[in-house]
C-alpha positions as CSV (number, residue, x, y, z in Angstrom):
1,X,88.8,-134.9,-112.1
2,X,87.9,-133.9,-108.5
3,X,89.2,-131.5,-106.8
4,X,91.8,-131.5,-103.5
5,X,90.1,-131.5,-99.9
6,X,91.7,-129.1,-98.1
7,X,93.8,-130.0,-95.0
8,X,91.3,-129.6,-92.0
9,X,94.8,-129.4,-89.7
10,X,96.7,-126.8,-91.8
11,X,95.0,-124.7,-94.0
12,X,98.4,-122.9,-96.1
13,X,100.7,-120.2,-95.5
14,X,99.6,-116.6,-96.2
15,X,102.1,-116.8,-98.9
16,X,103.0,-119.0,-101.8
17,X,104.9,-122.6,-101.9
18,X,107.9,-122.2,-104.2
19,X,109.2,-125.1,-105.2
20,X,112.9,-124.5,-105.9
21,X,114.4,-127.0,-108.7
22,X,118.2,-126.7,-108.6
23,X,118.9,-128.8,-111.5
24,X,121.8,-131.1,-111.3
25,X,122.5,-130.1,-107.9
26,X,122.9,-133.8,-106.4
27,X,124.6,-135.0,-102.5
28,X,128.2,-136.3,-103.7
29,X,130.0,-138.9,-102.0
30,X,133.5,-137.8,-102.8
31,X,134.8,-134.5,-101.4
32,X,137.4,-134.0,-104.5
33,X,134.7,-134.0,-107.4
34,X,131.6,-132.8,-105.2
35,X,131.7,-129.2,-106.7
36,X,128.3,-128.1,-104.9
37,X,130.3,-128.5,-101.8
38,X,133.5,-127.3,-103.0
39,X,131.3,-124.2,-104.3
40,X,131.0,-121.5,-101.7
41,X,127.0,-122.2,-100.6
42,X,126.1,-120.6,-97.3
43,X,122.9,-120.4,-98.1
44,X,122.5,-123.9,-98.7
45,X,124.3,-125.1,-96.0
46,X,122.1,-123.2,-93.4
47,X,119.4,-124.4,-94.7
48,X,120.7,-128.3,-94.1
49,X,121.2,-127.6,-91.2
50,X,118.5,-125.2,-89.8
51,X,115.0,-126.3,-92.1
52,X,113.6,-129.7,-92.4
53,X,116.3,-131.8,-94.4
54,X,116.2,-135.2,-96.0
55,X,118.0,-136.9,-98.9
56,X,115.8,-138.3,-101.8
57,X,116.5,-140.8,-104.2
58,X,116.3,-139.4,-108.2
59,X,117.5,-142.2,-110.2
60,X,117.1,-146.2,-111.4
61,X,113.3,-147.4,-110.0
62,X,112.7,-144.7,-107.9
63,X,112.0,-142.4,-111.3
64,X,110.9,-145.3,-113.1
65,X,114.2,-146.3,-114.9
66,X,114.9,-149.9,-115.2
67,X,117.4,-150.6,-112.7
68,X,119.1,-148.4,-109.6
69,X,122.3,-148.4,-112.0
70,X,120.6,-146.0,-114.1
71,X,121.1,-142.3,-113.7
72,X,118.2,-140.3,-113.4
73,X,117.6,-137.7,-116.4
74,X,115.5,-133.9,-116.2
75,X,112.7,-135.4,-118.3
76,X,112.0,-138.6,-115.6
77,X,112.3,-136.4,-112.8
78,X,110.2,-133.7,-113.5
79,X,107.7,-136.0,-114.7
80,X,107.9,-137.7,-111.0
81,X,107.9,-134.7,-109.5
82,X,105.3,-133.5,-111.5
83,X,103.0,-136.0,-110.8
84,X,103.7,-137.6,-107.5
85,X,104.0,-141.1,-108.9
86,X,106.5,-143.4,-110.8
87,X,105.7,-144.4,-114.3
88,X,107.4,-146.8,-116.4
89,X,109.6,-144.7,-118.4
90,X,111.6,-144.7,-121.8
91,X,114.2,-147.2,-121.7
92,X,111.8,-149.6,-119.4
93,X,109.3,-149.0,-122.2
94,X,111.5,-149.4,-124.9
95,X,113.4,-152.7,-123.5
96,X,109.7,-154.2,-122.7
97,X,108.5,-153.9,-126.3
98,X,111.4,-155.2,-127.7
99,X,111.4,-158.3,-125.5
100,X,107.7,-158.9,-125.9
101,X,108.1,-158.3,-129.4
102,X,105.3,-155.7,-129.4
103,X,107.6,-153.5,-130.9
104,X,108.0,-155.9,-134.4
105,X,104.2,-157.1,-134.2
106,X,103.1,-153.0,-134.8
107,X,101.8,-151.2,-137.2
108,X,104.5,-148.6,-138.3
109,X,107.2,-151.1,-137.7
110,X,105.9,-153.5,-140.6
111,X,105.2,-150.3,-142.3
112,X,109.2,-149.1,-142.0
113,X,110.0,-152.7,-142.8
114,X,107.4,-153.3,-145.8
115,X,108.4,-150.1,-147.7
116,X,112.1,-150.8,-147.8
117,X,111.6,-154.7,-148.9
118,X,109.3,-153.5,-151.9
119,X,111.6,-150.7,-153.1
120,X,114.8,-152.5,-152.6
121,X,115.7,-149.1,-150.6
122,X,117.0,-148.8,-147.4
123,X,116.6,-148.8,-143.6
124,X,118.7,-145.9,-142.3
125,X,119.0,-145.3,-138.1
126,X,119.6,-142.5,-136.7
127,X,120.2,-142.4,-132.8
128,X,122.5,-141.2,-129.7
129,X,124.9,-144.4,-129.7
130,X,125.8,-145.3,-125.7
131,X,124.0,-147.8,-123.4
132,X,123.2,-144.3,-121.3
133,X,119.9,-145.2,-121.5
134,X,119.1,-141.8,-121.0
135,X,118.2,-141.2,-124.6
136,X,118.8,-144.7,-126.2
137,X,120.3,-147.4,-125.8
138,X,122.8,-149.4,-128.4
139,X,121.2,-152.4,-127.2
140,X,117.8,-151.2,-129.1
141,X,119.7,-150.5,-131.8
142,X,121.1,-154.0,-132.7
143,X,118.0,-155.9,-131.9
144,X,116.6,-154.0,-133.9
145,X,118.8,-154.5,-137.0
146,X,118.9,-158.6,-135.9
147,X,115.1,-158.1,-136.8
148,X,115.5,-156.3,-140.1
149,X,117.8,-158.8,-141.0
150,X,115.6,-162.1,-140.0
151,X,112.7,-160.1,-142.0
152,X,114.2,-159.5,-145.3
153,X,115.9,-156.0,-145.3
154,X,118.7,-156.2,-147.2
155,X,120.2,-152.7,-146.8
156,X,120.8,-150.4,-143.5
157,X,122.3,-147.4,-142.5
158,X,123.4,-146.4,-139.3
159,X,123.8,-142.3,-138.4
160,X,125.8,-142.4,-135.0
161,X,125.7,-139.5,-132.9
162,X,128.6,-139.9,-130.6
163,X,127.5,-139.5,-126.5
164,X,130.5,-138.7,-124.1
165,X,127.7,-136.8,-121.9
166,X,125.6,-140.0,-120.4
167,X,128.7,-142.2,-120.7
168,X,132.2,-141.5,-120.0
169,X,133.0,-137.9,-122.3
170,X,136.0,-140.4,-124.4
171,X,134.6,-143.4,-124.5
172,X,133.3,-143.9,-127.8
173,X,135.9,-146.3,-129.4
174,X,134.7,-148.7,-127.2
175,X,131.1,-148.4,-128.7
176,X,132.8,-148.2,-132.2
177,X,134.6,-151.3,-131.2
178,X,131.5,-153.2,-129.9
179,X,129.5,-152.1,-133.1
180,X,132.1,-153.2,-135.8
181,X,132.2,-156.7,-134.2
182,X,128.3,-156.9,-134.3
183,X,128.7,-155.6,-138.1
184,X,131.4,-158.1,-139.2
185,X,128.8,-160.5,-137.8
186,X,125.5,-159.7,-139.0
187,X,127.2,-159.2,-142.9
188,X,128.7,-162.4,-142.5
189,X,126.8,-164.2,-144.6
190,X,126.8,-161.5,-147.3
191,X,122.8,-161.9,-147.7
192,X,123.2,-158.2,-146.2
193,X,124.8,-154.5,-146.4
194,X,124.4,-153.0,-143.2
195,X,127.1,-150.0,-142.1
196,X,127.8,-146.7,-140.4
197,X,126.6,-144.1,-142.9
198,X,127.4,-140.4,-141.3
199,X,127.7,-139.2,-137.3
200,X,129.2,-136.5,-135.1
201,X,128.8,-135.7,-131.3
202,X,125.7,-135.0,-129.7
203,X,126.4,-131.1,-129.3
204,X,127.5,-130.8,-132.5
205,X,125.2,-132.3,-134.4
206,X,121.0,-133.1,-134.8
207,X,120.2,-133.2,-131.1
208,X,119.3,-129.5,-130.4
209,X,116.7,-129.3,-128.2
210,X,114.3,-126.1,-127.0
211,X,115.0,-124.4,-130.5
212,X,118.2,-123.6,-128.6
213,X,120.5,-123.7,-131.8
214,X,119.3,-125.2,-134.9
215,X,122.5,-124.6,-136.9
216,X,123.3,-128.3,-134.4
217,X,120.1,-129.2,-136.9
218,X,121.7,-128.0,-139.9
219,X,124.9,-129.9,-139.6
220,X,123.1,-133.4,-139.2
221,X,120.6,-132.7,-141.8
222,X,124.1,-132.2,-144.2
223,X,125.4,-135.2,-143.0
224,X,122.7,-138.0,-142.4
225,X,120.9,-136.7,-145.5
226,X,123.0,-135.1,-148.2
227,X,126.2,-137.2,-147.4
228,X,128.2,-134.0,-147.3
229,X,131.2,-133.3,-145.5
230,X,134.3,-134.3,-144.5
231,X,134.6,-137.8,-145.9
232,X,136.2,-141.6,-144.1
233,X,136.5,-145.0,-144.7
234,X,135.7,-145.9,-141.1
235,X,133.8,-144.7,-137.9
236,X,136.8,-145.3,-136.2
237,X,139.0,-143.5,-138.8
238,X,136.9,-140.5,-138.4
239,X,137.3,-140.2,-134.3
240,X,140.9,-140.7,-134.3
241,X,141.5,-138.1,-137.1
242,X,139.4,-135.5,-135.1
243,X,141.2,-136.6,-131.8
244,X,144.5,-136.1,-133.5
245,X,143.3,-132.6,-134.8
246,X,142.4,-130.8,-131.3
247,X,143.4,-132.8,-128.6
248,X,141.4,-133.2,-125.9
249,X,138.1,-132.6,-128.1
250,X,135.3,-134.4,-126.0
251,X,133.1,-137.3,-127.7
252,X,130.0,-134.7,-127.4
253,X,131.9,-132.3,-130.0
254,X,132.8,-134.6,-132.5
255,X,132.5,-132.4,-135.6
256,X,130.7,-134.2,-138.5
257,X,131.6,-137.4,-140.8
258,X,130.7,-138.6,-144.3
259,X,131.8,-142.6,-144.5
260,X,132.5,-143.2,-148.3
261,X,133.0,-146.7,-150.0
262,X,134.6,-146.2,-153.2
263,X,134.6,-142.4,-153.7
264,X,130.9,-142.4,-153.1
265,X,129.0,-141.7,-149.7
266,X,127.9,-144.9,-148.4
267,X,124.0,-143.8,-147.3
268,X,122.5,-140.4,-147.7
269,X,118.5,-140.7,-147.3
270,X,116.8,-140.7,-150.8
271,X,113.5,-141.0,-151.7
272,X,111.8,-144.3,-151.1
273,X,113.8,-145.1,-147.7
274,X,112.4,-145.4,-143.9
275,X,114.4,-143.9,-141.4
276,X,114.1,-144.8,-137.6
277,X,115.2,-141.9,-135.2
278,X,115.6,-144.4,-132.4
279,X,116.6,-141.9,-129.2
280,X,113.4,-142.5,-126.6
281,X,113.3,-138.9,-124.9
282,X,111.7,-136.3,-126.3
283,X,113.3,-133.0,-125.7
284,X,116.8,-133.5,-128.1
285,X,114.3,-135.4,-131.3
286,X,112.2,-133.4,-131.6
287,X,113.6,-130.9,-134.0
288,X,114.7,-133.6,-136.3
289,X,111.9,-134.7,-136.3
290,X,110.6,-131.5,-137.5
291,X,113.0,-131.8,-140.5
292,X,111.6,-135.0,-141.7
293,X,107.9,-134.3,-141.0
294,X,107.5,-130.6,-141.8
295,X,106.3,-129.4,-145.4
296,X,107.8,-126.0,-145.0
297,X,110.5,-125.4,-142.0
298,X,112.5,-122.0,-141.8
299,X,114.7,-122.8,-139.4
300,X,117.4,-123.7,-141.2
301,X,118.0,-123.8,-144.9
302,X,117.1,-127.7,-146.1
303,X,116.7,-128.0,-149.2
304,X,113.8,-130.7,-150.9
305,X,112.8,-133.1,-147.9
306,X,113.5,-136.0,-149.4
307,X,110.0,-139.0,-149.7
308,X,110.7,-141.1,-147.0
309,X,108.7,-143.1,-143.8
310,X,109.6,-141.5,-140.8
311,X,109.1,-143.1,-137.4
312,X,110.7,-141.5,-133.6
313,X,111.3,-144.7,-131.4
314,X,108.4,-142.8,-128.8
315,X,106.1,-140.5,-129.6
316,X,107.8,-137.3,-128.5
317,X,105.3,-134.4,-127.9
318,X,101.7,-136.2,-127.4
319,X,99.5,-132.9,-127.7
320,X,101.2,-132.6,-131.1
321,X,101.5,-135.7,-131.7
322,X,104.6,-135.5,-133.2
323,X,105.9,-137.8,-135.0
324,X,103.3,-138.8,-136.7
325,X,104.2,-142.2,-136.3
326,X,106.4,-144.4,-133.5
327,X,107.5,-147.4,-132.3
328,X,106.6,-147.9,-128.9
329,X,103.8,-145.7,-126.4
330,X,104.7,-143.5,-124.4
331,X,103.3,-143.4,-120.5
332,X,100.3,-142.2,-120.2
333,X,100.9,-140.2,-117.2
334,X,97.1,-138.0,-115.9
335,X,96.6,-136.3,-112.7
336,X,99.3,-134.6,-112.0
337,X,99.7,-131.9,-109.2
338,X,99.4,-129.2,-111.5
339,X,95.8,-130.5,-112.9
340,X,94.7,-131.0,-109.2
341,X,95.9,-127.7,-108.3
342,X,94.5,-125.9,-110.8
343,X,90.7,-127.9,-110.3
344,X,91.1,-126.7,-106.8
345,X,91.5,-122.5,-107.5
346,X,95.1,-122.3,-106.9
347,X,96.7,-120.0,-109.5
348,X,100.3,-121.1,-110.4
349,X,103.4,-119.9,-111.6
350,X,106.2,-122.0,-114.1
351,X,109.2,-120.4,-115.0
352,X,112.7,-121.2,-116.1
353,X,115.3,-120.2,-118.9
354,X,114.8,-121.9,-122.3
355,X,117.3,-124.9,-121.3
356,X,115.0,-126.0,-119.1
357,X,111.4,-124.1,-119.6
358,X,110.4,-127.6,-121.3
359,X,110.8,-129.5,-118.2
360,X,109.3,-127.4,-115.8
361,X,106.0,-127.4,-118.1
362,X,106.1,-129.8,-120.7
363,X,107.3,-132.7,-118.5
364,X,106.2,-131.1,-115.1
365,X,102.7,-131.5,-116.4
366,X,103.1,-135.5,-117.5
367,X,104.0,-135.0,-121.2
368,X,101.3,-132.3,-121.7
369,X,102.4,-129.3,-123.8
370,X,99.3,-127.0,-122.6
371,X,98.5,-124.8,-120.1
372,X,96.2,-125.8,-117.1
373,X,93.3,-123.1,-116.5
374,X,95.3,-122.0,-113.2
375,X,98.5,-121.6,-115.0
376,X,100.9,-118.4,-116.5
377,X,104.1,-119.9,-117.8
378,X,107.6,-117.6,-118.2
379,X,110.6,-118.7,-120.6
380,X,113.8,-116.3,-120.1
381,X,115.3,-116.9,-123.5
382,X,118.7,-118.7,-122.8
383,X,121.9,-117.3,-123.9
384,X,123.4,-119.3,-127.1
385,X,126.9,-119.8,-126.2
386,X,129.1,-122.6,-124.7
387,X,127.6,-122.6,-120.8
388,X,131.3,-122.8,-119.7
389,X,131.7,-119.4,-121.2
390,X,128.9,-117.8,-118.7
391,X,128.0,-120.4,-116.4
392,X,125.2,-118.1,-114.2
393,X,123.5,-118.4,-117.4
394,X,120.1,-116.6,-116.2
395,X,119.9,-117.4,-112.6
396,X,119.7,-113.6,-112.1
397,X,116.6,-113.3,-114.1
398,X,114.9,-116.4,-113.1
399,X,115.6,-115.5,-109.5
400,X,113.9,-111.8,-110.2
401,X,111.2,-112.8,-111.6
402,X,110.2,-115.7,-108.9
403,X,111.0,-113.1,-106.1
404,X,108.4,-110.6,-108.1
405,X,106.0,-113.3,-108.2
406,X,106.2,-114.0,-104.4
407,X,106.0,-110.6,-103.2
408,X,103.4,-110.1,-106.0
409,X,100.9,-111.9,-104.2
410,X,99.2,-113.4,-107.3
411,X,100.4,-116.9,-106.9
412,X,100.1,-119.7,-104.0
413,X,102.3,-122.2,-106.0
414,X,105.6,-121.2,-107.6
415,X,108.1,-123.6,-109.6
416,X,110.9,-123.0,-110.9
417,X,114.2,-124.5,-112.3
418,X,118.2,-123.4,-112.2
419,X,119.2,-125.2,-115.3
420,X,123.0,-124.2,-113.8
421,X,123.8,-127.1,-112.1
422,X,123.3,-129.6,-114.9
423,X,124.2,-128.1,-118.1
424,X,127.6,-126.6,-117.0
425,X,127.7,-129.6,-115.4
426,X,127.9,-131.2,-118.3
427,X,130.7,-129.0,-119.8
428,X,133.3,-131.0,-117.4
429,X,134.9,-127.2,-116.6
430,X,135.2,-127.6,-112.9
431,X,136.1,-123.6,-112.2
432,X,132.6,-122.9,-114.3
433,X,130.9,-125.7,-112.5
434,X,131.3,-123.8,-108.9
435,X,130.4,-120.4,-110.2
436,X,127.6,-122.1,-111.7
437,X,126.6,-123.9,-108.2
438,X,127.2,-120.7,-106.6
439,X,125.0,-118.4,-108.6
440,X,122.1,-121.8,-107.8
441,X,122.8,-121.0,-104.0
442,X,122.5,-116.5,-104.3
443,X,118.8,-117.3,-106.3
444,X,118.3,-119.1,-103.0
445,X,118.9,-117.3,-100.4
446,X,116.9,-114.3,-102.3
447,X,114.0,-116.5,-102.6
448,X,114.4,-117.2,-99.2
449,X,114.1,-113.5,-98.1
450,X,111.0,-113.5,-100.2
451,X,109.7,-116.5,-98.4
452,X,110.3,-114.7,-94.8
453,X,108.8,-111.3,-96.3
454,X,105.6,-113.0,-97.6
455,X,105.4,-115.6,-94.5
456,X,105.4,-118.4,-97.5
457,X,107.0,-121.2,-97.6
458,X,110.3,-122.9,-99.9
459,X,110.5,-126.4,-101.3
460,X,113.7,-127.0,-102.6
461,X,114.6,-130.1,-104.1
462,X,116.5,-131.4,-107.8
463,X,115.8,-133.3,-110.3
464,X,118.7,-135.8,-110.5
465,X,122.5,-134.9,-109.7
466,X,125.7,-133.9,-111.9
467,X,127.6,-131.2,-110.2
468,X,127.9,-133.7,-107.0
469,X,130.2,-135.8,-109.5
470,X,132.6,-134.2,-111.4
471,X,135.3,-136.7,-111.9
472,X,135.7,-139.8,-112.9
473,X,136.6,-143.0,-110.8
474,X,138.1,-146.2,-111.1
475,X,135.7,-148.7,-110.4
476,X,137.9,-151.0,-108.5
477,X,139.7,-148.9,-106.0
478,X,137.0,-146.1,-106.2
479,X,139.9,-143.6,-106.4
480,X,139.5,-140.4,-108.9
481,X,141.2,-141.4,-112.1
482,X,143.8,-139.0,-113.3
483,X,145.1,-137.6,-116.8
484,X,149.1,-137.7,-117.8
485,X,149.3,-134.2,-116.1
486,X,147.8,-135.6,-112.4
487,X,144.6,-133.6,-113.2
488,X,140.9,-136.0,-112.4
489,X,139.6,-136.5,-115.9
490,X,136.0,-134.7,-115.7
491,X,133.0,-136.6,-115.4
492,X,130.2,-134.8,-117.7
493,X,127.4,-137.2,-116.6
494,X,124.9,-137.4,-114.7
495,X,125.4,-139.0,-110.8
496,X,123.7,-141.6,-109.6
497,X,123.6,-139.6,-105.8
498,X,120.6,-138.8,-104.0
499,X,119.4,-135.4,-103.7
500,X,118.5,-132.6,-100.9
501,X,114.6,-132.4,-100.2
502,X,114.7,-128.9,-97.9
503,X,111.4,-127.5,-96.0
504,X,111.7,-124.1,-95.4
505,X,109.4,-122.5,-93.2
506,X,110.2,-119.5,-91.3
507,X,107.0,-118.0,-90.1
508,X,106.3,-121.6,-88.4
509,X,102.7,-121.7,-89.5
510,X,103.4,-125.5,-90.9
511,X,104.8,-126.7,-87.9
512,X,107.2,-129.3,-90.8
513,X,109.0,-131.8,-89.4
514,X,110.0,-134.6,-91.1
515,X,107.5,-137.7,-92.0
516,X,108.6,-141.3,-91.1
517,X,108.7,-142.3,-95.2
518,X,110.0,-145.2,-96.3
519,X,113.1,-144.8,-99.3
520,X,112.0,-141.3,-100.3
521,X,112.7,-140.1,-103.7
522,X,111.4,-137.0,-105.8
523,X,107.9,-138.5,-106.4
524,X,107.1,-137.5,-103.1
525,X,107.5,-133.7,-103.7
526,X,104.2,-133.3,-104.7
527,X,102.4,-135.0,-102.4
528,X,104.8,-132.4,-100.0
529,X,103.9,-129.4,-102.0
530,X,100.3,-130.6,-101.7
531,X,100.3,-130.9,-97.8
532,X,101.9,-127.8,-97.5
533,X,99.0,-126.0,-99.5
534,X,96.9,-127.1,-97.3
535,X,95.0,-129.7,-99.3
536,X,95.4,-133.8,-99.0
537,X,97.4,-135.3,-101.9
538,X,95.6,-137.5,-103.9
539,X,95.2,-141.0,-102.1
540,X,97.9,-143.0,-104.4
541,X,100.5,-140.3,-104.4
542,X,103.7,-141.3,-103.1
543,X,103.6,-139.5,-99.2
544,X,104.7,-136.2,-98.2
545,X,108.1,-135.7,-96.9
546,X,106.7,-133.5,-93.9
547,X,103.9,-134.0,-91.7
548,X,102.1,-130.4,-90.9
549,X,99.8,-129.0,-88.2
């Protein structure tokens, strides 16, 4: 790959571009559940109104997603903002190879299919159950079981793990709901036994991700394997109970369930069975994955790994190329800034807590787990506790290190990511969400006295939004919905709002001002890091936000 021609206009700033990533950190539309403007931010708000401002789009097509109704997600943006282009992404993917029926027509779905129809065993599913479509989609999941169905398998299992974080945080007895009906309908004929086998919320249970806490591991392994735990007749039966034991509980806590037909569990995973882990995105599968893949794990204590065909419904980590086997291809995304950047001499800096270290690389660098030549990355170990409980998490240390980095001289290009924004975001605790936004904003304005030391210059962007939209809102009247008490019921998901694009620039040398781009989103940061640099992004990047010189 060649590398960048320099800018024959601008040639750089004498010190770095840091590109700031303040994750979750979105432009709300509502005053009431906006919490980065309710949170005290003076050093965001100078710089919309003193540096070179715009509003980007990070969701639906402008990230790749299917449709501008989809929220954007960490692991689409910082691909896009990674690599300066938009790629067909997960759920796009997903829904195109199940239409086309590429998806039925490969390999190591005949495979999954074959193996169960010889041994009389069964299919078992195990997957985030919303139409979120930020890590799966129900959809997949029933079109896929109308396939088993019209191919012969006689026997599934479903392993729900209940959302509440990319859907509404109490909504899942409407999915339960949905599901049943599509049950009672593909039994009907009673050429088939397909039913819910185990489950439990998302942050409870299997979808740990970053090797954050794999106790979350543990618990599924118990559940969707061994059948042991509490025990229910129904799905439903088992929500309610929970519900009815510590109101309030969100969907995303959901402690684990056994269902049981006749005093015995209805579907652990035995030898002889294939098991589909159908949740697209990589960073929350890929432990599990580890479970049912690795010969030897010591993570957690598991016990014989039972003799079964495991497929993820993507490939989740391509350098590792794990899993082993998968349903549908994931993007093949190449040249990303950081590959141009480090062809072209400039030495670069990565760094973030373990939340969100994977997406600042991993995903940064288009799905590529190692190091460009140019490169030294930095994980600061995240704390493992409830992020409501210390909602700075380590925006002290990130911000250190970054301002050690600029004043250190070492490094033209600088990215890092505040994982505050989004993952107490997610919590739904509004008083945490604003200390959370306001610890984003004190990392900022150090970086920013960096910057004006060091005559370098500050990017600072986000990846999608969440703390811009903390409460729910009635879709008709578009007025906050309230609980019994007159309190808005949080909203843990992500928004669908734009986000801030800020070019800071205090020595002047750039001479930024804003480019005449049409519907900006965060695929153009690159080719605006780029220009800042002092090179010329690649010719089919999406354009810079700023023209320089």
């Amino acid at each position: 790959m060649e590398q960048l021609k320099k800018n024959k206009a601008f040639g750089g700033p004498e010190g770095p571009v840091v590109l700031v990533i303040m994750d979750g950190v979105g432009i709300g539309k509502n005053p009431d559940s906006d919490y980065v403007k309710i949170a005290n931010t003076p050093n965001l708000d100078w710089l919309r109104e003193n540096a070179v401002y715009a509003e980007v789009k990070a969701h639906g097509v402008a990230v790749g997603l299917p449709d501008d109704g989809d929220m954007g997600n960490s692991e689409v943006g910082h691909n896009a903002i990674g690599c300066g282009r938009v790629f067909a992404q997960g759920a796009a993917l997903v829904g195109k190879a199940i239409k086309s029926g590429s998806m039925f027509e490969g390999d190591v779905w005949k495979e999954l299919v074959s193996n169960v129809n010889e041994k009389g065993s069964a299919l078992h599913f195990i997957g985030l159950f919303s139409d979120g479509n930020v890590h799966s989609n129900i959809n997949h999941l029933e079109a896929m079981l109308l396939k088993a169905k019209e191919q012969g398998v006689k026997k599934a299992r479903i392993h729900p793990l209940i959302d509440g974080r990319d859907v509404p945080p109490t909504s899942v007895l409407e999915y339960v709901e949905r599901f049943d009906k599509f049950l009672d309908g593909i039994n009907a004929d009673g050429s088939v036994d397909y039913c819910v086998a185990s489950g439990g919320g998302r942050m409870n249970i299997t979808m740990d991700r970053y090797d954050a806490d794999w106790s979350m591991v543990d618990r599924g392994w118990k559940a969707h394997v061994k059948a042991e735990g509490r025990k229910f007749a129904t799905m439903k039966e088992a929500v309610e109970t929970f519900r009815a034991e510590k109101p309030g509980i969100l969907d995303q806590d959901l402690p684990a369930f056994i269902i049981e037909r006749d005093g015995a569990p209805v579907g652990p995973i035995v030898d002889g069975d294939s098991v589909i882990f159908f949740n697209f995105r990589g960073d929350r599968s890929l432990e599990i994955t580890k479970a049912f893949e690795a010969d030897e794990i010591t993570e957690f204590n598991r016990g014989p790994k039972p003799d079964v065909i495991y497929a993820g419904m993507m490939q989740y980590d391509g350098d590792l190329g794990v899993p082993e086997k998968y349903l549908v291809t994931p993007p093949a995304i190449d040249r990303t800034m950081s590959e141009y950047l480090s062809n072209s001499g400039v030495k670069q800096f990565a760094i973030s807590e373990t939340q969100k270290y994977g997406h600042v690389t991993y995903f940064f660098n288009g799905n590529n787990s190692g190091k460009f030549a140019t490169e030294t990355w930095k994980e600061i170990p995240s704390d493992v506790c409830p992020f409501e409980d210390a909602p700075r998490m380590k925006a002290d240390e990130i911000t250190q290190a970054v301002v050690d980095a600029i004043k250190g001289g070492e490094y033209k290009f600088i990215r890092l990511n505040f994982p505050n924004g989004d993952m107490v975001g997610h919590t739904g605790n509004f008083a945490a969400v604003k200390v959370a936004v306001e610890a984003v904003d004190e990392g900022v304005g150090k970086i920013m006295e960096a910057i004006r030391e060091t005559n370098g210059i500050m990017v600072c962007s986000a990846d999608h939004g969440n703390s811009d939209d903390m409460c729910e809102l009635d879709k008709k009247t578009g007025t906050l919905k309230l609980d019994d008490e007159g309190k808005c019921k949080p909203k843990t998901a992500h928004s669908l709002n734009p986000v801030p694009a800020i070019v800071y620039d205090p020595s002047g040398v750039a001479k930024a001002r804003k480019a005449d781009v049409a519907d900006p989103g965060i695929a153009n940061l690159a080719a605006t890091c780029i220009t800042l640099l002092g090179y010329e992004p690649p010719a089919d990047y999406t354009p810079s936000i700023v023209e320089v010189g």
